[in-house]
VOFI-430730 format. One record per residue (C-alpha): residue in one letter; x, y, z; residue number from 1. Coordinates in pm, 1 decimal. Layout:
NODE; r; x; y; z; k
NODE; A; X; Y; Z; NUM
...
This chain:
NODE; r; x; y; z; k
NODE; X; 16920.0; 1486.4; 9011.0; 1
NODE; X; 17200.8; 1285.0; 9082.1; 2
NODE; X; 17509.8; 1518.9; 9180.2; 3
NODE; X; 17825.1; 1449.7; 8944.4; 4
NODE; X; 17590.5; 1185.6; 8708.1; 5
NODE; X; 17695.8; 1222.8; 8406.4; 6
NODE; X; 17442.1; 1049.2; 8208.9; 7
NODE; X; 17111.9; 808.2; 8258.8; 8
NODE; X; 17141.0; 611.4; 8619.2; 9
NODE; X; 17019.7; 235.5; 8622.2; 10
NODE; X; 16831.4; 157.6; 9015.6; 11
NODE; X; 16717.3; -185.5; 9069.6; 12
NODE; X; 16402.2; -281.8; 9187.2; 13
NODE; X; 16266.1; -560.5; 9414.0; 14
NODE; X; 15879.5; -623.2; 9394.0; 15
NODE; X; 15785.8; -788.9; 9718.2; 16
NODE; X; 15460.1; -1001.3; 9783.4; 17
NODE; X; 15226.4; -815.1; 9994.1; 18
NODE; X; 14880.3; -1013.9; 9907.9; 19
NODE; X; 14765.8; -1362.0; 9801.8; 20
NODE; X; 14757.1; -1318.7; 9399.0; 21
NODE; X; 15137.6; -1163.9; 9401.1; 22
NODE; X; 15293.1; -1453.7; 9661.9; 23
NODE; X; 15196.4; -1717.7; 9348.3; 24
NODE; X; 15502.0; -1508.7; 9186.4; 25
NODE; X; 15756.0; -1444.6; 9445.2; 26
NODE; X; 15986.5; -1190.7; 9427.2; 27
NODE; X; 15966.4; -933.5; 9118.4; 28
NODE; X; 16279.6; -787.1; 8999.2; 29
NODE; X; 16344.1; -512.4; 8706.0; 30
NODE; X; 16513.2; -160.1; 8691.0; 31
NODE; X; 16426.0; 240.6; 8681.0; 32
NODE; X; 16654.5; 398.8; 8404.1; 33
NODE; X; 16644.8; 735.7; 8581.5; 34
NODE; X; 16733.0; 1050.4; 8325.5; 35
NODE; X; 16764.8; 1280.6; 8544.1; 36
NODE; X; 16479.2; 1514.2; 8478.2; 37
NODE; X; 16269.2; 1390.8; 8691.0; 38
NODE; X; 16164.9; 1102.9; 8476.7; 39
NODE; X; 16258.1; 738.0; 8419.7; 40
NODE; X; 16222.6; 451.1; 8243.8; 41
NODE; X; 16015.4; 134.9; 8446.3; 42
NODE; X; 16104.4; -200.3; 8304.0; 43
NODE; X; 16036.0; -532.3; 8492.0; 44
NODE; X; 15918.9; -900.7; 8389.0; 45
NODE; X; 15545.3; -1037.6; 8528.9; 46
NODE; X; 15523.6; -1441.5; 8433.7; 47
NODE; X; 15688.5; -1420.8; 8110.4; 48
NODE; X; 15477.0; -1068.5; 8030.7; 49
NODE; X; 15792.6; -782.0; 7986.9; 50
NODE; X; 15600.6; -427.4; 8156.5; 51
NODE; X; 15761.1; -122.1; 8035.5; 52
NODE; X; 15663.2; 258.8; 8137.8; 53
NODE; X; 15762.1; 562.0; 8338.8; 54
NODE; X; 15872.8; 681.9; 8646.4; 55
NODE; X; 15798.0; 1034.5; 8719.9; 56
NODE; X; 15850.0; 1287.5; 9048.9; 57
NODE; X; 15590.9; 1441.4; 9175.1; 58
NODE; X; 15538.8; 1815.8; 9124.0; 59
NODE; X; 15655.1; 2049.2; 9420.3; 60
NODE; X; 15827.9; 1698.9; 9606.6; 61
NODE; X; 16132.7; 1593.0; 9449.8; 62
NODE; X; 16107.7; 1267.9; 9686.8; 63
NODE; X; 15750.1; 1154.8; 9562.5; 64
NODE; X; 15697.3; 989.6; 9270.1; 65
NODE; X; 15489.7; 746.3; 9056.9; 66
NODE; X; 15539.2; 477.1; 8820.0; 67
NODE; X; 15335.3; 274.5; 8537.9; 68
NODE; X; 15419.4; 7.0; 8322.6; 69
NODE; X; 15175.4; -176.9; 8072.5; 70
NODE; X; 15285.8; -519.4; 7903.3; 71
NODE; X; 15184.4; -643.5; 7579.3; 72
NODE; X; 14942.2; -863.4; 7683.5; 73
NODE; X; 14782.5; -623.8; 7874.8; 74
NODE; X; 14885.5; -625.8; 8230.8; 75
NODE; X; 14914.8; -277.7; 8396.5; 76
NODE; X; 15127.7; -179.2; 8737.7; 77
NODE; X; 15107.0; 138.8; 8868.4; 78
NODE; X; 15319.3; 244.6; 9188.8; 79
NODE; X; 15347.9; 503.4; 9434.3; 80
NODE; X; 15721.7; 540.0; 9593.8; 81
NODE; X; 15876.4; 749.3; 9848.5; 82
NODE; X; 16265.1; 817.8; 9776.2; 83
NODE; X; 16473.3; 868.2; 10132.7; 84
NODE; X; 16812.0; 905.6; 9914.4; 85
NODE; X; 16894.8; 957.4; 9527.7; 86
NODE; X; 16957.6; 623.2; 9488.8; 87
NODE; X; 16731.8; 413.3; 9723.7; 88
NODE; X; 16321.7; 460.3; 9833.2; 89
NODE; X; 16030.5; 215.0; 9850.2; 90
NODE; X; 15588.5; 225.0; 9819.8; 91
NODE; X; 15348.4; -32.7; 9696.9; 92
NODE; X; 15259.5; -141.9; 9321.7; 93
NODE; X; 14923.1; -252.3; 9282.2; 94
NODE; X; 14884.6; -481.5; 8933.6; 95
NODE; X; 14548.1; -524.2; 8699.9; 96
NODE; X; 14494.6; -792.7; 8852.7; 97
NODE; X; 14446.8; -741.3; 9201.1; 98
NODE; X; 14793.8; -856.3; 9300.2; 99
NODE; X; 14993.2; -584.0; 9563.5; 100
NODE; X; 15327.7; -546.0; 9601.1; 101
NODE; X; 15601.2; -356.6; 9853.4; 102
NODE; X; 15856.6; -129.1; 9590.1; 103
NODE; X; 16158.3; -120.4; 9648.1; 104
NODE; X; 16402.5; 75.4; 9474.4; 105
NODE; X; 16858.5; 58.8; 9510.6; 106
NODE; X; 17079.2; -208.5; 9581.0; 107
């Protein structure tokens, strides 16, 4: 929980190439709509495919979490994260399709 937020807080992300597959994309950006109960909204685009999902804490570690998104054409990311503030962290996303990349999450 963010102290003196008010309402939902928008974080940016940066997906960063770690692997073969993801450097034919580059750099990945979307955003975690965090609502402040330890869950969020995951939004991002993945060539021209829009992947929405969560963003939850981990139980018993307010700093651990996890995130999934699934696009309509069904392309899956799922992402382990580490936060070191409330408003910035990083981990890895690893995509259906074999491609890895380093998560990072604030400005």
């Amino acid at each position: 929980i963010l102290p003196g937020a008010a309402g939902p807080v928008n974080l940016f992300v940066k997906l960063y190439p770690m692997n073969d597959l993801a450097n034919q994309t580059g750099v990945l950006t979307g955003e975690v709509t965090n609502l402040l109960n330890g869950h969020g909204r995951f939004t991002f685009n993945y060539q021209g495919e829009m992947l929405a999902g969560e963003a939850t804490r981990v139980s018993n570690d307010e700093r651990r979490g996890m995130a999934s998104a699934y696009g309509t054409r069904g392309t899956s990311a799922r992402c382990e994260y580490q936060m070191s503030t409330a408003r910035m962290g990083a981990g890895t996303c690893t995509f259906s399709n074999g491609a890895q990349y380093q998560f990072h999450v604030g400005n």
